[in-house]
C-alpha positions in Angstrom: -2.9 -12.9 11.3 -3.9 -12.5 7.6 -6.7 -9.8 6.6 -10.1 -10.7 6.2 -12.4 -8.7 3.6 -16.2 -8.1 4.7 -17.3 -10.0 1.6 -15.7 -13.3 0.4 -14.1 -13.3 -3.3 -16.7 -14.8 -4.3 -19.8 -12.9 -3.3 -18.0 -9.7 -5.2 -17.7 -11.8 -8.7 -21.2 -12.6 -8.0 -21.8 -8.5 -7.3 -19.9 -7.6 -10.5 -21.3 -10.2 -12.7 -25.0 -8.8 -11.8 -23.6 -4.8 -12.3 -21.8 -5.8 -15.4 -24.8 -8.2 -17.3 -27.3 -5.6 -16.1 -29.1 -7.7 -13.8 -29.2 -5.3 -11.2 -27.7 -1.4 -10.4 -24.7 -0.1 -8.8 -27.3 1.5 -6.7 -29.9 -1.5 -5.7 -26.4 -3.6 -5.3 -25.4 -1.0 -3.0 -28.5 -1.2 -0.6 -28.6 -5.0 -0.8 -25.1 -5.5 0.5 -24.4 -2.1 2.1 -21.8 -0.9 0.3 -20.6 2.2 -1.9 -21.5 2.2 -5.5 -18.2 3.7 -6.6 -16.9 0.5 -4.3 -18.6 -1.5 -7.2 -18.0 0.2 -9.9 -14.1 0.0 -8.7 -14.1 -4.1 -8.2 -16.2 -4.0 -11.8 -13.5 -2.6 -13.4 -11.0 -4.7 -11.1 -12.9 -7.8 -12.6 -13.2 -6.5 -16.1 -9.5 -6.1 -16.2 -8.3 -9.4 -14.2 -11.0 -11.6 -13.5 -11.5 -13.4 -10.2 -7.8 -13.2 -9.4 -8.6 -9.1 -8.8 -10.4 -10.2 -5.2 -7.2 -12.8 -4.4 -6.4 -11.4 -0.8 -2.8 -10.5 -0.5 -1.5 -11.4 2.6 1.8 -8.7 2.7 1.5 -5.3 1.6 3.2 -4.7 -1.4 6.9 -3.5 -2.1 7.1 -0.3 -4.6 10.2 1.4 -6.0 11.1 4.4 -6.6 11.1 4.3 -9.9 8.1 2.2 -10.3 6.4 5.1 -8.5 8.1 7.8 -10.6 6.8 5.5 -13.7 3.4 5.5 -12.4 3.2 9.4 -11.6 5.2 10.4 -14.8 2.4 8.0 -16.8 -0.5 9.9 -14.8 0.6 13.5 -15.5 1.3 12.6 -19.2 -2.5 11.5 -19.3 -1.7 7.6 -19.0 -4.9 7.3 -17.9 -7.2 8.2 -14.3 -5.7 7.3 -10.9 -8.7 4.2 -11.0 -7.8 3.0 -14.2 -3.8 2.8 -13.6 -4.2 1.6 -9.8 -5.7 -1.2 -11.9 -2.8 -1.4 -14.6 -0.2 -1.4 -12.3 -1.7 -3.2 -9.9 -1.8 -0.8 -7.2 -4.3 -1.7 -4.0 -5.9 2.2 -4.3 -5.8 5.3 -6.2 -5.4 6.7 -2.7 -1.8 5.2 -2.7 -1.5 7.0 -5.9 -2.8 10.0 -5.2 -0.3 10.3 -2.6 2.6 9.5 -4.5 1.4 12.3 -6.8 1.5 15.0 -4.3 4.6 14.3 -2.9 5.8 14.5 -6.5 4.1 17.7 -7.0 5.5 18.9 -4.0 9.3 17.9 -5.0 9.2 15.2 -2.2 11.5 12.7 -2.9 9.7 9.4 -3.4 10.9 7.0 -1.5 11.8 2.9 -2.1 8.8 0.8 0.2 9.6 -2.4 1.3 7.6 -4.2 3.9 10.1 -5.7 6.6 7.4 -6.8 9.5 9.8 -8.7 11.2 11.4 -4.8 11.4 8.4 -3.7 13.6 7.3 -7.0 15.5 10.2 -8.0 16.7 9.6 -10.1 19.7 12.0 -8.6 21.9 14.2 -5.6 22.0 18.0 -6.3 22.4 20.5 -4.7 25.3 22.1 -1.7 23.7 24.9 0.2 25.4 24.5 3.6 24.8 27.5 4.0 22.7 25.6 1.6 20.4 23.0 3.7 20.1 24.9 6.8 19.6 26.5 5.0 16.5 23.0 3.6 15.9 21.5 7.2 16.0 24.2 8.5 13.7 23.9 5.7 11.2 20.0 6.5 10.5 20.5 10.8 10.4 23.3 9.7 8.0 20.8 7.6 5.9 17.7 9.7 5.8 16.6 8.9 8.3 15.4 5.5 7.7 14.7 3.9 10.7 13.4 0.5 8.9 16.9 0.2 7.3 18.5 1.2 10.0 16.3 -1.5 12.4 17.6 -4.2 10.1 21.4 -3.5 9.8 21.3 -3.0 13.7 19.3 -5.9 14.9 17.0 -3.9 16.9 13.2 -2.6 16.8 12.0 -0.3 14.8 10.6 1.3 17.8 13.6 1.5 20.0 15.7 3.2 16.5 12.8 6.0 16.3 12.5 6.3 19.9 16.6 7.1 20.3 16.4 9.8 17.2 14.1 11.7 18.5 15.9 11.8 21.8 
């Protein structure tokens, strides 16, 4: 089951064109369609920057590194540019996804690999464990920091079930 955006690709082309040849406000766009003029003043600059492709749906979440994150953060705190304008660059969904990497960077978080596994967390059924498997399954994610994605894969099992036996 993909994601569906309220408005189709191209109705928001059709929104940006009018914002950006002055046909029409952020503002009077905003009551047409009911939607938040900095919501159009962010796809404007999506468009401005990659055309119609900006409004492509993506079907997977993206997978970051942690050095493309450190890249991103390093770039914003050396003035790179706002959290809109690289979200854009570097092709991030939100500045919110930004913003969070900056403040667990400002905090001395580690930032952390991201790689979306959603066979990992839909698996369609668990598998029998005994417990000494999950003893040995428990120790292998403390002993990775506690990753239970990884750990989920190497193991065969749910992402669930690996959480679930940790915190036991």
């Amino acid at each position: 089951m993909g994601r569906k955006p309220k408005l189709s690709a191209d109705m928001k082309v059709c929104i940006c064109k009018q914002y950006l040849d002055g046909e029409k406000s952020a503002a009077e766009l905003s009551q047409e369609y009911g939607i938040y003029c900095n919501t159009i003043h962010r796809w404007a600059k999506s468009y401005q920057s990659k055309g119609a492709s900006a409004f492509d749906i993506k079907l997977h979440n993206a997978a970051y590194t942690k050095e493309f994150k450190q890249q991103v953060v390093e770039a914003y705190l050396n003035g790179g540019g706002s959290m809109e304008d690289l979200a854009i660059r570097y092709d991030i969904p939100s500045r919110e996804t930004l913003r969070r990497w900056i403040m667990k960077y400002n905090n001395l978080e580690m930032l952390k690999d991201y790689d979306p596994k959603p066979e990992v967390y839909m698996k369609d059924r668990s598998r029998n464990t005994t417990l000494d498997e999950r003893i040995e399954i428990v120790k292998y994610c403390l002993g990775h920091e506690t990753n239970y994605k990884k750990t989920a894969e190497v193991f065969d099992v749910s992402y669930t079930q690996v959480y679930q036996w940790v915190k036991k």
